[in-house]
N, C-alpha and C positions, 0 to 999 in steps of 0.2 A: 504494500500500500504506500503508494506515495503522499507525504505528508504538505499541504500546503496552509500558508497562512496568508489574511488580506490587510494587505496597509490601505487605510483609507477606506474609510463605511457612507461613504456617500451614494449620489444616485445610480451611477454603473454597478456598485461595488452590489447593489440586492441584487442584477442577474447574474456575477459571479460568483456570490454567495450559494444564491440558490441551487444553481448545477453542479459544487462542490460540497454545499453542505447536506444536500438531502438525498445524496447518494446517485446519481445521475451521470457523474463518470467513472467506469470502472477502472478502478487503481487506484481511485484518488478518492483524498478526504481534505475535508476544511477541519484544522486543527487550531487554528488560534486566528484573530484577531485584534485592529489594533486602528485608533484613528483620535489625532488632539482632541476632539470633544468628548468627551466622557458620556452625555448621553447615548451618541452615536454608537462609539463602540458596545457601551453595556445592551445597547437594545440588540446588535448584532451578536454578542455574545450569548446573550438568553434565548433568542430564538435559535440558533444553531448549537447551543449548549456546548460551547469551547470555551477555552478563558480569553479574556480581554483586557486591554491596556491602554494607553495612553499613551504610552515611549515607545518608542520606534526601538532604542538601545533594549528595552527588557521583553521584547519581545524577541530581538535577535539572540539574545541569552537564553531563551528558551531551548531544551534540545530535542531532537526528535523532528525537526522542520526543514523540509527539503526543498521548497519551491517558495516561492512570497511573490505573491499578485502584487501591485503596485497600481494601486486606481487612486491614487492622490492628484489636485490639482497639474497641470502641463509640466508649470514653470516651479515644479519640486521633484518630475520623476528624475532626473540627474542627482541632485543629493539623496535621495533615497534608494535608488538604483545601485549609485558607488557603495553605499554604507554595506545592501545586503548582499553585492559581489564580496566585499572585503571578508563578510562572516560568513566564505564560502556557500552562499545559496542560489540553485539555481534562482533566476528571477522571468516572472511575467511581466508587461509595465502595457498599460493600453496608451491608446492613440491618442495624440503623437508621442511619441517616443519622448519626444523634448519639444523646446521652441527657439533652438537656435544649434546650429551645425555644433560651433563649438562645444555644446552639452551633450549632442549626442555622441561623438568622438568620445570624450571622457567617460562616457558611460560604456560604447566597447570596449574601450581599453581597458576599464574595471575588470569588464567580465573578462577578455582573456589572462591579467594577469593573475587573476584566480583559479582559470581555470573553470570556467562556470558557464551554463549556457544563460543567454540573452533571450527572450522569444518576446516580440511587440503584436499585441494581438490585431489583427488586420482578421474581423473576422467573417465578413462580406466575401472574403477569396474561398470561403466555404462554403456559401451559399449554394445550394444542386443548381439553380439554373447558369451560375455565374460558371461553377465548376464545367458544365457540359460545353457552354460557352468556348471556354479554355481549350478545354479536349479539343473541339472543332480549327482552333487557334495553330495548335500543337500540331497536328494532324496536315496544314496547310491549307484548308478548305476557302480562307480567305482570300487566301494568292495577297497581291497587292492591298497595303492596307492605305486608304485612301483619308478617311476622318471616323474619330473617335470624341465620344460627347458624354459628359456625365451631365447630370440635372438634380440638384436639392431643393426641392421646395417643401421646405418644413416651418411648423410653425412654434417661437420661441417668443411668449411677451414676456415684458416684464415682473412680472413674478416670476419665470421662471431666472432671470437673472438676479435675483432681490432673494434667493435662497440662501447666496452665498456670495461674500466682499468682494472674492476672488474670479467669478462669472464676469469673462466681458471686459477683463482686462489684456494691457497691454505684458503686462509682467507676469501671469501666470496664466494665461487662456487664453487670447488672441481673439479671432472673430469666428465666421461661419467658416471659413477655410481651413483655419487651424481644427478648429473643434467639431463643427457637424460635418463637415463635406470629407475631412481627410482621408474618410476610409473610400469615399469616393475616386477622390484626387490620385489616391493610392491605385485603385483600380485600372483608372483612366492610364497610368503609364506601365503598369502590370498587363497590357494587353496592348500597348502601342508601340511602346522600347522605349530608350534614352528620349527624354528632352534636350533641344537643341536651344529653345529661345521662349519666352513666355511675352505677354503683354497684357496688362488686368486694371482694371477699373475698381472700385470699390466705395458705398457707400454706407452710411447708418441713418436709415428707413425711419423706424419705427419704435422703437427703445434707446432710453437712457444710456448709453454704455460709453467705453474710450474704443473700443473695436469696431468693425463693418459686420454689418447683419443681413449685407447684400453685396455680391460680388459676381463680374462678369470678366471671363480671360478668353483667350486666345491664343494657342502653342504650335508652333511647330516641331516635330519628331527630327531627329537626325535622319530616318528612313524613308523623312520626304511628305509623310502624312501632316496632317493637321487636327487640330483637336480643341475641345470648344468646351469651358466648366461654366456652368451658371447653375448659382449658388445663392440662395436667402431662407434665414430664419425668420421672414418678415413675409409668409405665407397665413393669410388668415381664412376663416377663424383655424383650422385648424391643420396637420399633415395633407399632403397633397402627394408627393412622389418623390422617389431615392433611384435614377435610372441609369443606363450604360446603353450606351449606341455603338456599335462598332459597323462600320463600313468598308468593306474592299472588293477587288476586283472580283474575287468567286462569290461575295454574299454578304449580308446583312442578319445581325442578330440585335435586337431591343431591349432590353430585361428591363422592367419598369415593376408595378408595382410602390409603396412608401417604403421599401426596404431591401429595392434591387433582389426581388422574390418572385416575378412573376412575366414567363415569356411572352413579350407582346407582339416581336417577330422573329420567325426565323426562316429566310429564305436563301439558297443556294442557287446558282447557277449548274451545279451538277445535283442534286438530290439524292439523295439516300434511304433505302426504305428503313429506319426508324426514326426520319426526322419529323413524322408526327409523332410521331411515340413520345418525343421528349416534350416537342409542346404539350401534349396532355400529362404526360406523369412528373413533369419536373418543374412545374409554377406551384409555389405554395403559399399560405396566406398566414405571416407570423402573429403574432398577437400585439406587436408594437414593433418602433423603427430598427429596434436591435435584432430584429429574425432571430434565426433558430443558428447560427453560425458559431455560437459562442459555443455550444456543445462540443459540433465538431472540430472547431479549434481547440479547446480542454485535451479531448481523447489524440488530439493531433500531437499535445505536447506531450503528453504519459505516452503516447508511443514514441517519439524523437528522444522523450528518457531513457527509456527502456531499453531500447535499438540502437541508440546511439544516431540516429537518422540525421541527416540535414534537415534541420525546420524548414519550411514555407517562407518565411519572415523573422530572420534571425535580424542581430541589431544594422548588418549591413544591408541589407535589406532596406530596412524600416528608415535607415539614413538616406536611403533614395528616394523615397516619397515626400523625406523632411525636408529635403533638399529642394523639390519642387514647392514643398507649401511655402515653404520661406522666398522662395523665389517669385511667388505670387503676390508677396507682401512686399516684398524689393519695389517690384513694379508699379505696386500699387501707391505707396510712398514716394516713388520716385516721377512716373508717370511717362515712364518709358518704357519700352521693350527690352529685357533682362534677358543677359543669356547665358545657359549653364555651362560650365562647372560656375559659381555662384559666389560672389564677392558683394557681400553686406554693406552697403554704404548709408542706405536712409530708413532704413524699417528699424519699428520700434519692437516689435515683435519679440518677445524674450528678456527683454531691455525697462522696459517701465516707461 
């Protein structure tokens, strides 16, 4: 049994609780918890009946803990990443990894000089429809990949920012890019290749915040494609859609859906007889924007434990998405077209 504990009992931290505390992935258990506010943690404590803390330090003195999730604020998963590389534990840390290249760097370097693996939960590259997607990717059914498009329209008012000091800032969370779109953002170049150059717009809609709650870019791919993110938590009144377009020479695949869950096209220029097959069996309808991904990402890391396997999205990985969000925020600060490898000169992003 692999033993895991959660830093940070906030809003993500109930779906990763719940899959590891009430037995939901095999090999794993939620053995301790731990988050600064003491109601927080004790109510996480009592309901999954493990013990709870407040310090970060006495939780890593605890023995018998082999994994530590990390769902703390953005602009804290680097100090609390390094701390639980140092006390030898594997670590999970969710999206984004960090809020500036330079944190995420320190935070590999952690893990390798421990010795330790890294895994940043990207947990959308799970999703069946997204996976089938993929497969069809790999496979070369696309030929020529021409434009690739993600879509966020979710909806975030202010109270959902007024939960917490640290929502909707520049210093520890960033905007819609950083925080709701990233697993998007992530996708968008996990199925188009390197970024060559970015160009993004951004503005703040409809809530109080120092961040953008509305954002519009423009990319080109080193491989000649293009690629299109529009992104707002300023969807009302409520979710609206989480989607992925990919287009090229052999085909078209949609996955739309509020949770990039549900195939809305898939056509090939050559056909294959199970490609209804997948439009019917592999659109599903999660019960909120998080899908069902975070499972098979769980069972993905107890087996890369286990096997020793390459992760999906190990820290170098997860520095290539970061790499892109930040460079959206470049842009958007700067108001010019940003091109990667990525040199920080006007985003606040990470920075305060």
């Amino acid at each position: 049994m692999i033993e895991f504990a959660i830093v940070g009992c906030g809003r993500i931290a109930k779906r990763h609780a719940e899959l590891l505390g009430t037995g939901q992935i095999a090999g794993a258990r939620l053995s301790a918890v731990c988050d600064v506010r003491p109601e927080r943690a004790e109510a996480f404590g009592q309901r999954y009946d493990v013990p709870w803390t407040t310090s970060l330090d006495e939780l890593l003195a605890r023995p018998g803990i082999d994994v530590v999730s990390v769902l703390t604020p953005s602009g804290m998963h680097a100090a609390h990443v390094i701390a639980v590389a140092r006390s030898r534990r594997h670590i999970v840390v969710e999206k984004p990894m960090a809020l500036t290249l330079a944190d995420g760097d320190a935070m590999i370097e952690a893990a390798d000089a421990a010795d330790v693996r890294l895994f940043v939960v990207k947990q959308n590259r799970f999703n069946v429809p997204v996976v089938k997607a993929r497969e069809a990717l790999d496979t070369g059914r696309f030929g020529q990949l021409v434009l690739g498009t993600v879509r966020v329209r979710w909806c975030r008012d202010q109270a959902y920012y007024a939960q917490d000091d640290w929502r909707g800032t520049w210093a520890q969370d960033g905007g819609v890019i950083a925080n709701q779109a990233s697993h998007h953002v992530d996708m968008l170049t996990w199925f188009m290749g390197e970024v060559e150059s970015v160009h993004a717009r951004g503005s703040t809609a409809l809530v109080d915040i120092e961040t953008e709650d509305t954002c519009v870019a423009t990319l080109k791919f080193r491989n000649g494609a293009l690629g299109v993110v529009e992104a707002t938590a300023a969807t009302r009144p409520k979710d609206l859609e989480g989607s992925l377009s990919v287009l090229g020479a052999g085909g078209t695949v949609e996955i739309a859906g509020f949770a990039v869950n549900k195939i809305r096209t898939w056509q090939f220029t050559e056909a294959q007889e199970h490609d209804q097959a997948v439009v019917e069996r592999y659109s599903v309808n999660p019960p909120n924007v998080y899908g069902f991904g975070h499972q098979a990402y769980y069972e993905h890391v107890v087996d890369c434990l286990r096997s020793g396997r390459q992760a999906l999205v190990d820290g170098h990985e997860g520095r290539r998405s970061l790499e892109l969000v930040a460079a959206l925020y470049e842009s958007m600060a700067s108001g010019r077209e940003v091109k990667l490898p990525l040199r920080v000169e006007h985003s606040r992003l990470g920075r305060g």
